[in-house]
C-alpha positions, 0 to 999 in steps of 0.5 A, spaced: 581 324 616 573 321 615 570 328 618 575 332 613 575 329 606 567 333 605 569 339 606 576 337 601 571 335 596 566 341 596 573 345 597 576 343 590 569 343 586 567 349 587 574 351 585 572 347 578 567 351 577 571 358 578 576 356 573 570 353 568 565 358 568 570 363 564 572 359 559 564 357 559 562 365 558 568 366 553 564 362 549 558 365 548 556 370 544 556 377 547 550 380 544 550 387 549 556 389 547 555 388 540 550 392 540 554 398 545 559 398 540 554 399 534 552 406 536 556 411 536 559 415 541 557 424 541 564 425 540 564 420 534 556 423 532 559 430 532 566 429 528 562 425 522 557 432 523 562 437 522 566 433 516 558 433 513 558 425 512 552 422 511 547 427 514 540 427 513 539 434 510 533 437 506 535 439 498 535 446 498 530 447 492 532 454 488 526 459 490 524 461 482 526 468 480 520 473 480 520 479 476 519 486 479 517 493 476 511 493 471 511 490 465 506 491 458 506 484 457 498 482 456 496 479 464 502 481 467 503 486 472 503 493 472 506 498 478 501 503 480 505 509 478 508 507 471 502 510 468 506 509 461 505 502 461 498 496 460 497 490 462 493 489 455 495 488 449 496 495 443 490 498 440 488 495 434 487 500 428 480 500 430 480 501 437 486 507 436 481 511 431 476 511 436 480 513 441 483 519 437 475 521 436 474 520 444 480 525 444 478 529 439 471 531 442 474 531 449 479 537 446 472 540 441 468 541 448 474 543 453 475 549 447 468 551 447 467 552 455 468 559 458 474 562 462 472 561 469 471 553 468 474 549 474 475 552 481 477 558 484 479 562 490 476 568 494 481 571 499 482 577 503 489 580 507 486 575 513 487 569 508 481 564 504 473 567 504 470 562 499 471 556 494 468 556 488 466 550 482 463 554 476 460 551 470 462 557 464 458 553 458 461 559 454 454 561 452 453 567 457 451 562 462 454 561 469 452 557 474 456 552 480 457 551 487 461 554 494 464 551 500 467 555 506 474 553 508 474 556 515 468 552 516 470 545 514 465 540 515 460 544 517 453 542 515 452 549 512 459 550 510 457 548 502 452 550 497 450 552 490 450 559 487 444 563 488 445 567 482 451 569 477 452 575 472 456 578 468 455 584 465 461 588 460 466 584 463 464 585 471 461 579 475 457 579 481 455 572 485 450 571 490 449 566 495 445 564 500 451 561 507 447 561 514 448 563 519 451 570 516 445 574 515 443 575 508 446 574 502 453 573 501 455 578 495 462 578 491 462 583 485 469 583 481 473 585 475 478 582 471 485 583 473 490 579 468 489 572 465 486 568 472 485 573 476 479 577 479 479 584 485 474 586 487 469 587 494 466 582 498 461 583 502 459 578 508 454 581 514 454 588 511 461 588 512 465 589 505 472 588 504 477 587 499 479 581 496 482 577 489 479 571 486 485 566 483 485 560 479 486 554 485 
């Protein structure tokens, strides 16, 4: 009985421990737990999302509206093609009278200009021979300059009017277009209002041709 009352004793504390150590742990404050029942759980995260509560979104700022199309309003802008409308504030009466004269003489000298100013085109059967930009000052003075469209950008494919003359209403032009041999000569007659027939003679080979307005 000696030799077995130690190991009843060691038996019945460790029992005691057993049973108090619950209680003892049921005391404490369970620190890891509350802070596991403090964070919410996905599921719970994307029901709160889906009903919209408390989530942290940026404001939707309303962007400014812009105004589109031209406008004559000093400063603003002015579409390209509304040809009818300034960015710059109305003439004064000042401003509109100097305009009226710079309009006035505009009209005065495009008056006193002769009927051939501007550019013209020499074409056979075959289809277009010569270009034509003339100075007519409508004092009997001819003057202007060529280009050849079946050479485009060729050096000597251009060029200004050896001589021009008009004489009882007939008109006879001279350039000088290398590589043809010799000079070019044209000798027209007025045909209608814009239009010129006559002959064109190119490497000593003289063909038909009309003059018009292009």
């Amino acid at each position: 009985m000696m030799r077995t009352r130690p190991a009843a004793l060691l038996v019945l504390a460790s029992l005691s421990l057993a049973v108090a150590a619950p209680a003892a742990h049921a005391q404490d404050p369970d620190l890891i737990g509350d802070l596991l029942r403090a964070v919410p759980t996905p599921d719970a995260q994307e029901e709160e999302e889906a009903d919209g509560g408390d989530l942290d979104l940026p404001e939707v700022v309303e962007a400014p509206s812009t105004r589109t199309g031209p406008t004559s309003v000093p400063g603003q802008r002015v579409g390209v093609d509304d040809h009818s409308r300034t960015p710059e504030a109305p003439l004064n009466s000042a401003e509109r009278t100097y305009e009226a004269r710079l309009r006035t003489g505009y009209a005065a000298a495009q008056a006193r200009l002769g009927e051939l100013e501007g550019r013209w085109l020499v074409r056979s059967q075959a289809g277009p021979l010569y270009a034509f930009q003339f100075i007519d000052s409508g004092a009997g003075t001819l003057d202007g300059a060529w280009s050849d469209p079946r050479r485009p950008g060729a050096l000597t494919g251009s060029g200004y009017l050896r001589s021009a003359s008009r004489t009882g209403g007939r008109l006879v032009l001279s350039l000088e277009a290398p590589p043809r041999r010799g000079p070019v000569q044209l000798q027209l007659r007025p045909e209608g209002p814009g239009q010129w027939t006559g002959t064109l003679t190119e490497d000593g080979v003289e063909v038909a041709v009309r003059m018009q307005r292009d």
